[in-house]
C-alpha positions in Angstrom: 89.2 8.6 -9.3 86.3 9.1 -11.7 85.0 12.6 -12.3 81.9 14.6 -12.8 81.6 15.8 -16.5 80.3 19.4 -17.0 76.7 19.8 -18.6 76.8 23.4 -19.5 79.7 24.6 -19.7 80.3 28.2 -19.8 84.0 28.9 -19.0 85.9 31.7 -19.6 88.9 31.6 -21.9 92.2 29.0 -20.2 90.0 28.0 -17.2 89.6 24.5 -16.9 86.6 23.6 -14.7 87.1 22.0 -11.6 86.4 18.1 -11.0 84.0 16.7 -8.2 85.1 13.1 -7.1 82.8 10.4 -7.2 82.6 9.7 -3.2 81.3 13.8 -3.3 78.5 12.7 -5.6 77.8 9.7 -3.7 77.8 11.5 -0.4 74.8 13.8 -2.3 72.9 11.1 -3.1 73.3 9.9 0.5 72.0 13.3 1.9 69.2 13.1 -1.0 68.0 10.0 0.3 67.7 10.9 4.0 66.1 14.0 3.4 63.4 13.4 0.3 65.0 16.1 -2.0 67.7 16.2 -4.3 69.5 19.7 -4.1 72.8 20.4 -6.2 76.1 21.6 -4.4 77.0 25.0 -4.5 81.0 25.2 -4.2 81.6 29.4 -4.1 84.2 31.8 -3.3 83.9 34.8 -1.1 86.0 37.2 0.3 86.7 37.3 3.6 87.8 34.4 6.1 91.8 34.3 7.7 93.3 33.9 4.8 92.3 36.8 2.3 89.3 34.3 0.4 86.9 31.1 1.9 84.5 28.5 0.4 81.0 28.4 0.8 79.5 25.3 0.5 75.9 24.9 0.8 72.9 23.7 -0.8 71.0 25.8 -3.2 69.2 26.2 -6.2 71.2 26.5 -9.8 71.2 30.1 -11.6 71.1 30.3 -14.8 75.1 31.1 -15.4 76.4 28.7 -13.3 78.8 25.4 -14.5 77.0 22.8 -13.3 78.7 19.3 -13.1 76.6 16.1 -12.8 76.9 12.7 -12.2 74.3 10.2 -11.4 71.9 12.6 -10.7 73.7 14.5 -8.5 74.8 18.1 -9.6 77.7 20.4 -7.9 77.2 24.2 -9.1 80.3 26.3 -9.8 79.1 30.9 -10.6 80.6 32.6 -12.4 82.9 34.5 -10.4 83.9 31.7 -8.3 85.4 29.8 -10.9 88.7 31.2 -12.2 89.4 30.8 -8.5 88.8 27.0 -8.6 89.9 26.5 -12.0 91.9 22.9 -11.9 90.6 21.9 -8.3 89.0 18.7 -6.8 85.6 18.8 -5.1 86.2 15.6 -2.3 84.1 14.5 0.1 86.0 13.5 3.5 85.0 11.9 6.7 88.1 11.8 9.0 88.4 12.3 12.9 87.7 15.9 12.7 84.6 15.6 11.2 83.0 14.5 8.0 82.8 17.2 5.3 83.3 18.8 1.5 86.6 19.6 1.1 88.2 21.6 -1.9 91.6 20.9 -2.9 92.7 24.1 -4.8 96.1 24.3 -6.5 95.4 28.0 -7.0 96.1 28.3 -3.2 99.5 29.7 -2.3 98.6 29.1 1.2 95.6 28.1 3.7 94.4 28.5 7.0 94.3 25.3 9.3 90.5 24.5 9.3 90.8 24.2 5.2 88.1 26.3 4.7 89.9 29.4 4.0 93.2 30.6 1.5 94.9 33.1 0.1 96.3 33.7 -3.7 
């Protein structure tokens, strides 16, 4: 699995950034296609959800503090605050029977709710 290299990289001290995965990039470049614009990823944290924390994936705009990660073209955005919580983790991209989707794999979660979308520390 190839990853996404960061292109400003503003970590804090012993966090490692996450990695995006190559079929998340190319499913990017697929929604670029079909609707005319290229807009990065935004992977965030929030509070709230069953489990204590939950992802918010969406596209957006970049600020000017965020990691971004790019490949190709394509760029996944990481803030600040989100990202000792998915420091080490895999941005994916599946497309299963229950529906196609970004997924985060996070090895900072003790524990998760069933949809995926949703963990605790």
């Amino acid at each position: 699995m190839d990853t996404g290299t960061a292109m400003e990289l503003t970590l804090p001290p012993k966090v490692t950034a996450p990695k995006v995965t190559d079929r998340a990039f190319a499913r990017l470049a697929e929604i670029a296609e079909a609707t005319g614009q290229v807009k990065p990823l935004r992977v965030a944290v929030d509070g709230g959800g069953c489990s204590g924390f939950q992802y918010s994936i969406t596209l957006d705009d970049p600020a000017p503090d965020d990691l971004v990660l790019e490949k190709g073209g394509q760029r996944v955005l990481v803030d600040q605050v989100s990202l000792p919580f998915l420091a080490n983790a895999v941005i994916d991209f599946t497309d299963e029977l229950i529906g196609a989707r970004f997924v985060v794999e996070n090895p900072n979660a003790k524990s998760s709710c069933g949809c995926g979308t949703s963990f605790s520390l």
